[in-house]
BAGU-302019 format. One record per residue: z, y, x of N, C-alpha, C in turn. Coordinates in steps of 0.2 Angstrom, whole numbers. Last residue first. Layout:
<recs>
     n.w     n.v     n.u    ca.w    ca.v    ca.u     c.w     c.v     c.u
       Z       Y       X       Z       Y       X       Z       Y       X
...
</recs>
This chain:
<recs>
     n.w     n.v     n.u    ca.w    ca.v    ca.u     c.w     c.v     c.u
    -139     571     796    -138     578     799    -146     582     802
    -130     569     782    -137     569     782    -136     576     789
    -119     555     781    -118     563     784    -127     563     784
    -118     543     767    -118     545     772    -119     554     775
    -103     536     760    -110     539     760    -113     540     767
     -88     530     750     -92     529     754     -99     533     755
     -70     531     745     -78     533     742     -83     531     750
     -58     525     744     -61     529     738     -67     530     737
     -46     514     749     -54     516     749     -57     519     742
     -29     516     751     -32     516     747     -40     517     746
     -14     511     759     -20     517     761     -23     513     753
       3     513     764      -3     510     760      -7     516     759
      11     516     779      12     516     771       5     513     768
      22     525     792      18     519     789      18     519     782
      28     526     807      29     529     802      25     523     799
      41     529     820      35     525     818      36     527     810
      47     534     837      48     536     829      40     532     826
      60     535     849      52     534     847      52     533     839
      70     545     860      69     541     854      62     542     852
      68     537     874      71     542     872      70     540     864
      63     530     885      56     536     884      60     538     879
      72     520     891      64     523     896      65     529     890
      80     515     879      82     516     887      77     521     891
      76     522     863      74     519     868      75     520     873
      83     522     848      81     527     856      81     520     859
      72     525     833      75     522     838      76     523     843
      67     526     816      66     528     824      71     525     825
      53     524     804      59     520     806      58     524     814
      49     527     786      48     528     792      55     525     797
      33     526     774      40     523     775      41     524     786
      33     540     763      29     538     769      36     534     771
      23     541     748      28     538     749      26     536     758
      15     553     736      15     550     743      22     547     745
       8     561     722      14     557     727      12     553     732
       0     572     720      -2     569     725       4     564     727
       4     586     711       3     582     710       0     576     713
      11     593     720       3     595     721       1     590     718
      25     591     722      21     596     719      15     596     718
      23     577     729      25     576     722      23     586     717
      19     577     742      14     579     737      17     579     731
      32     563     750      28     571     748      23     572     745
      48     555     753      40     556     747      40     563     749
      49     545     764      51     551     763      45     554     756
      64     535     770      56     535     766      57     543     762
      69     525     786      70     532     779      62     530     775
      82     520     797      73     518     794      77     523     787
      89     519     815      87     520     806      80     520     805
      97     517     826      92     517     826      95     520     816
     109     522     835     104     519     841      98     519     836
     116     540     829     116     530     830     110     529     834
     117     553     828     120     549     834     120     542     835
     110     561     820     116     555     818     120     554     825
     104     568     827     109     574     825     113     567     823
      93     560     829      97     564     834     101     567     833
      89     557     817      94     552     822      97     554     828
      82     568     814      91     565     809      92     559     813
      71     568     822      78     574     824      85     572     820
      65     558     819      67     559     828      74     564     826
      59     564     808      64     556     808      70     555     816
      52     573     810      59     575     805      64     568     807
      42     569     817      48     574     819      54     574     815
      36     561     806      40     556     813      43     565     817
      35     570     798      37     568     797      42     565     801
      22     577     804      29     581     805      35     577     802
      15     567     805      15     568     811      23     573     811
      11     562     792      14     559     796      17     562     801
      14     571     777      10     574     784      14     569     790
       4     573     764       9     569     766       6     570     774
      -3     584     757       1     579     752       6     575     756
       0     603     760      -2     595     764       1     590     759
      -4     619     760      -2     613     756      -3     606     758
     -14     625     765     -10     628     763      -5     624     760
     -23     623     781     -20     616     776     -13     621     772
     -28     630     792     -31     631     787     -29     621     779
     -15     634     799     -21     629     802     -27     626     797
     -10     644     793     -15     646     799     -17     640     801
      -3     639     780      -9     641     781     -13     643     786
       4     624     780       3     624     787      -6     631     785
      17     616     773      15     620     773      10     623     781
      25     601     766      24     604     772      15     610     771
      40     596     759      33     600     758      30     603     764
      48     579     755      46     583     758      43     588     756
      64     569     752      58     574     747      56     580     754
      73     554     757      73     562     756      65     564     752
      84     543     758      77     544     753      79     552     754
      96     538     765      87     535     767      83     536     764
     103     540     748     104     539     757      96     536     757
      96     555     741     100     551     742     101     548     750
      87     566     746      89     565     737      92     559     736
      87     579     756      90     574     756      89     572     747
      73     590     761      79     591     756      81     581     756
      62     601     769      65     593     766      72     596     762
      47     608     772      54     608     773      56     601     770
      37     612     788      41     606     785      46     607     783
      27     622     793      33     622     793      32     614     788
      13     618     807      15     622     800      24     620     800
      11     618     821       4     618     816       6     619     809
      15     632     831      17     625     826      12     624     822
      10     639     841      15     639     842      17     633     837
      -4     645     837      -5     641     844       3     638     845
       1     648     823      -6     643     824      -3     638     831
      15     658     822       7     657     824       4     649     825
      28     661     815      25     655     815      18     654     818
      28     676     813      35     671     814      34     665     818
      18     681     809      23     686     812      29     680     814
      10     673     800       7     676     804      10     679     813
      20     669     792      20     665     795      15     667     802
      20     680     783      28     678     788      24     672     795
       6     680     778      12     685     782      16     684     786
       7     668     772       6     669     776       4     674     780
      21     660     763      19     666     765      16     670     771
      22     645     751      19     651     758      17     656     758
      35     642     742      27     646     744      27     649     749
      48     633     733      45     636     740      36     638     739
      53     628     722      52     634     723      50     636     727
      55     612     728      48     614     723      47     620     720
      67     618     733      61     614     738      54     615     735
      75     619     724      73     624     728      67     623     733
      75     607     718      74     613     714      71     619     716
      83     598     727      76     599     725      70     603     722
      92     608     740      89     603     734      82     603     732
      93     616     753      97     613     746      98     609     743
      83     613     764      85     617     760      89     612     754
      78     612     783      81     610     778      82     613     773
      63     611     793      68     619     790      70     613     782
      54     610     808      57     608     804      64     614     800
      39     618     813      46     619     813      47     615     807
      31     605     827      33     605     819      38     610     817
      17     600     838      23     604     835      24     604     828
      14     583     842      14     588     837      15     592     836
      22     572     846      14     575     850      13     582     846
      33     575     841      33     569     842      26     568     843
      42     588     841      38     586     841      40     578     843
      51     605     834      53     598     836      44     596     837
      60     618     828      54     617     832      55     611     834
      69     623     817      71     620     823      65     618     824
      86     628     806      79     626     809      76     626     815
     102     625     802      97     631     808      89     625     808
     107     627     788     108     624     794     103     628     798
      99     629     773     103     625     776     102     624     783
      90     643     769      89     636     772      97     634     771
      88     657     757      89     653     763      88     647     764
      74     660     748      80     665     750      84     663     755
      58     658     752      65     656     750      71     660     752
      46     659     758      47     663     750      52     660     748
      43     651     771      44     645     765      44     651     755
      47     662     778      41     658     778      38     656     772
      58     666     775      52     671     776      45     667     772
      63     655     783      66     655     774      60     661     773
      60     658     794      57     651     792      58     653     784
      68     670     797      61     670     797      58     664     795
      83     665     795      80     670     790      70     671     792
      83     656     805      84     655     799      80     660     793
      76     655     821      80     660     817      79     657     809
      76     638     828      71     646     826      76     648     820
      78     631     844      80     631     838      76     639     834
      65     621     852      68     626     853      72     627     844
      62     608     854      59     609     856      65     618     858
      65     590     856      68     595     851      67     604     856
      53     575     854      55     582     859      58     586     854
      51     559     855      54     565     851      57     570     855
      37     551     863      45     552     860      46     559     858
      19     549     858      26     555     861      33     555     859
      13     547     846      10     544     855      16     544     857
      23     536     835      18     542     835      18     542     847
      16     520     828      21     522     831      19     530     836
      10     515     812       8     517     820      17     519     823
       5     503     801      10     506     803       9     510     811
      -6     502     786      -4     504     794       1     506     794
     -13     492     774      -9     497     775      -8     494     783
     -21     484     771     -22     487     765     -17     495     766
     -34     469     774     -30     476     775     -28     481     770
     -33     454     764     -37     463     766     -32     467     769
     -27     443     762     -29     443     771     -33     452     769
     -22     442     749     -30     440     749     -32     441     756
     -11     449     748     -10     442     747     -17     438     750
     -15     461     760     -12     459     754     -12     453     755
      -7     467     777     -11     462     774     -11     462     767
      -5     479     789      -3     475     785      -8     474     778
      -6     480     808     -10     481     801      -6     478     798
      -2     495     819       1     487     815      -1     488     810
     -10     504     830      -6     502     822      -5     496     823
      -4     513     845      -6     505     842      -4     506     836
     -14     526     852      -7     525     845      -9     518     846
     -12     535     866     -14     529     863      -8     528     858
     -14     554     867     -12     550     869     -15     541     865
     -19     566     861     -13     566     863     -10     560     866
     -33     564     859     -28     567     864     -24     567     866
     -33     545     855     -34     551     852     -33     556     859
     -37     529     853     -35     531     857     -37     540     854
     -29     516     846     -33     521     844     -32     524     850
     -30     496     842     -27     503     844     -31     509     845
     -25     487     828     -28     491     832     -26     498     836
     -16     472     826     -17     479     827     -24     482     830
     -18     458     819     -13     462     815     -12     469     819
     -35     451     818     -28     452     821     -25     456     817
     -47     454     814     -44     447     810     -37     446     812
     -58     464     807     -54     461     811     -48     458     809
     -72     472     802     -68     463     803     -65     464     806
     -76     483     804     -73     480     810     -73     470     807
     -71     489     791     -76     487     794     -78     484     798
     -54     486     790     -57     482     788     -68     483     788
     -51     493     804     -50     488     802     -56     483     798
     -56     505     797     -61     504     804     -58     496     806
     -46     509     788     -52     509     787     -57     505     790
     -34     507     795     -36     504     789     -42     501     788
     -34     517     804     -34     509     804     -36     506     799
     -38     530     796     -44     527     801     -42     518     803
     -25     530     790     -30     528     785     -35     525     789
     -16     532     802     -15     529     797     -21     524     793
     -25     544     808     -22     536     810     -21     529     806
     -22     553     795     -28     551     801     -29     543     804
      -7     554     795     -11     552     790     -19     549     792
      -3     559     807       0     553     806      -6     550     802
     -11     567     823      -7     566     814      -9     559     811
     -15     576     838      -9     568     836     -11     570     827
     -22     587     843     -21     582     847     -17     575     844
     -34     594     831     -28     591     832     -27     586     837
     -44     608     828     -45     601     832     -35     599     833
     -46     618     815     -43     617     822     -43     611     823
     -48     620     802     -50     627     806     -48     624     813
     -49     611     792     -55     613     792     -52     620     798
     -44     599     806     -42     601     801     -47     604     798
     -47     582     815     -51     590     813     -48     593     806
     -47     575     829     -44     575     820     -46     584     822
     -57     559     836     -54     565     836     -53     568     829
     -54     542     845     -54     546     839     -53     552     838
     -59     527     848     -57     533     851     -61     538     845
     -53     510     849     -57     516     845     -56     520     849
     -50     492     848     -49     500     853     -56     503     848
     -54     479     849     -48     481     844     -47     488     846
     -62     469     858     -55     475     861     -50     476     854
     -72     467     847     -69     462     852     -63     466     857
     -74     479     840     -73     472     836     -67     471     842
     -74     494     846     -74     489     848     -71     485     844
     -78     512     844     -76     506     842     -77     499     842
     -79     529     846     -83     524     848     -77     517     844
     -77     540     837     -83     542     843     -87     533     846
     -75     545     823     -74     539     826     -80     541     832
     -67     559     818     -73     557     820     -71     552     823
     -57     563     802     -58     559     808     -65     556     811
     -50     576     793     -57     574     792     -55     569     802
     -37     587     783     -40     580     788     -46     575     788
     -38     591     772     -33     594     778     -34     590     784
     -56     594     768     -48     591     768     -46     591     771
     -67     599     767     -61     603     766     -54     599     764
     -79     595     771     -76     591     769     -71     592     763
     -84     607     776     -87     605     773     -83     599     769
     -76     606     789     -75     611     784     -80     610     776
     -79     595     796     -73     597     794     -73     602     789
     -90     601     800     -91     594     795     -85     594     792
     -89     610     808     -89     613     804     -90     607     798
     -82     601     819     -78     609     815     -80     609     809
     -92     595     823     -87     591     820     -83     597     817
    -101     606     829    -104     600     823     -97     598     817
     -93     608     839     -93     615     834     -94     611     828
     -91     597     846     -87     600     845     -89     606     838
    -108     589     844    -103     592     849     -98     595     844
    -108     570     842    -108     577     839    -107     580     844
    -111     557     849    -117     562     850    -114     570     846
     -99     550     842    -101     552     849    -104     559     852
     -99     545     829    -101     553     830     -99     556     837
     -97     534     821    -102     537     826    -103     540     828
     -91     539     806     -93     533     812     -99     539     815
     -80     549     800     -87     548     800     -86     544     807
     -67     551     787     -68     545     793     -75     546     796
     -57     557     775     -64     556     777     -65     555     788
     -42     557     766     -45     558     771     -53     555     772
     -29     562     755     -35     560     757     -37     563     763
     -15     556     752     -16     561     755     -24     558     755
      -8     554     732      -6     552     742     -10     558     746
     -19     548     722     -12     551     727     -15     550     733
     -32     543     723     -31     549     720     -25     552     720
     -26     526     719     -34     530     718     -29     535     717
     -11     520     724     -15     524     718     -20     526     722
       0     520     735      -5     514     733     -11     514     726
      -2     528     749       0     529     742      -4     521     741
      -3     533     762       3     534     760       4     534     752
     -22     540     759     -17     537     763      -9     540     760
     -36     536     753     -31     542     751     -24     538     755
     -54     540     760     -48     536     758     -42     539     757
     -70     539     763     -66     544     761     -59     536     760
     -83     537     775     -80     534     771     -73     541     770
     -99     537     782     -92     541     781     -89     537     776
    -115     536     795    -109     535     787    -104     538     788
    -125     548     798    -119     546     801    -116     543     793
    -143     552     804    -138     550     798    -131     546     797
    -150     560     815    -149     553     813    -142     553     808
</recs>
């Protein structure tokens, strides 16, 4: 039976920035290998099976597929599948909520002038875990950079991420994967890839995130290591909260703007929300 799909480019407001994504309804009935290899077929850094979804509730349940490995959290997925499943759905509120592995995301939909959804805010499943620090000269390995600034550092917010600061901007749009180093330093089952950043004023920084064992040599905009990045400069600031925007894809000609905001919270520590404008590209259907 013949599954629709829709394609969309999240955390931009341009056709053809930001990050694309592919969404297949109904895909219940797939099994696991089905959905891998749909995913590959796709060959975006992120392809979403909607397994089921409910008007009347405002609930989905959702699995994320790179093209080589199933994802328990990411940001951009989410993001776009709100959007998306939103305006299929009709829905006439201002959340849906998702349920994935790694736990229940609620988006917060945002509206244009004309009531269309047109952007999502989630908040990531998982407070911000600072996981362990990782040696400098193997991340800069990683990254084909001669150093970092300051100690890099393994963080989550359902995700593994090693987070790795550098310089400027110069040296940020000098970085290449090395997936060598990353074979020997950074394996698959340990982080799903390296994020570096670079500050380019207050509350605006420049990302790149790099992840070739999870088969994403280059990501235009990667919410899930972002809401890490945001967890860990509040936790290094020491305030109760902030809000940041972070651009990524501007090398890969893909700008992306992700607007993000954390917080510590009494109960569960600090929580982290990301968000931005999604974009519909294409629609078809899966012939299976």
């Amino acid at each position: 039976m013949p599954l629709d799909f829709e394609t969309c480019d999240v955390f931009t407001t341009t056709r053809h920035g930001g990050n694309p994504l592919a969404v297949v309804y109904g895909a219940a009935a797939l099994e696991t290998r089905a959905m891998q290899a749909i995913a590959r077929e796709f060959n975006l850094s992120e392809t979403v099976f909607v397994l089921a979804a409910e008007a009347a509730t405002a609930r989905a349940r959702i699995r994320i597929f790179t093209t080589l490995r199933e994802l328990p959290f990411a940001g951009h997925p989410n993001v776009g599948t709100a959007v998306l499943l939103a305006r299929r759905l009709g829905l006439e509120g201002d959340r849906l909520e998702i349920d994935q592995p790694a736990g229940l995301v609620v988006a917060r939909l945002g509206r244009n002038a004309a009531g269309e959804v047109r952007a999502a805010e989630i908040t990531a499943p998982a407070p911000f875990t600072l996981i362990e620090a990782l040696p400098a000269e193997a991340m800069a390995a990683c990254a084909g950079l001669p150093g970092l600034v300051g100690m890099p550092v393994l963080a989550s917010c359902g995700t593994p991420f090693a987070l790795a600061e550098v310089a400027d901007a110069a040296l940020l749009a000098a970085a290449a994967p090395e997936a060598a180093a990353f074979r020997a330093h950074l394996p698959a089952e340990r982080a799903v890839g390296l994020l570096l950043y670079t500050r380019l004023g207050p509350d605006r920084w420049r990302a790149r995130m790099f992840a070739p064992l999870s088969g994403v040599a280059e990501d235009p905009a990667t919410g899930s290591a972002n809401v890490a990045l945001a967890g860990l400069l509040l936790h290094r600031d020491g305030a109760a909260a902030m809000a940041m925007e972070v651009e990524q894809g501007i090398e890969m000609g893909r700008p992306s703007l992700l607007r993000l905001a954390a917080q510590i919270t009494p109960q569960l520590g600090i929580r982290v929300s990301v968000g931005g404008d999604v974009v519909r590209v294409s629609e078809g259907r899966l012939i299976l």
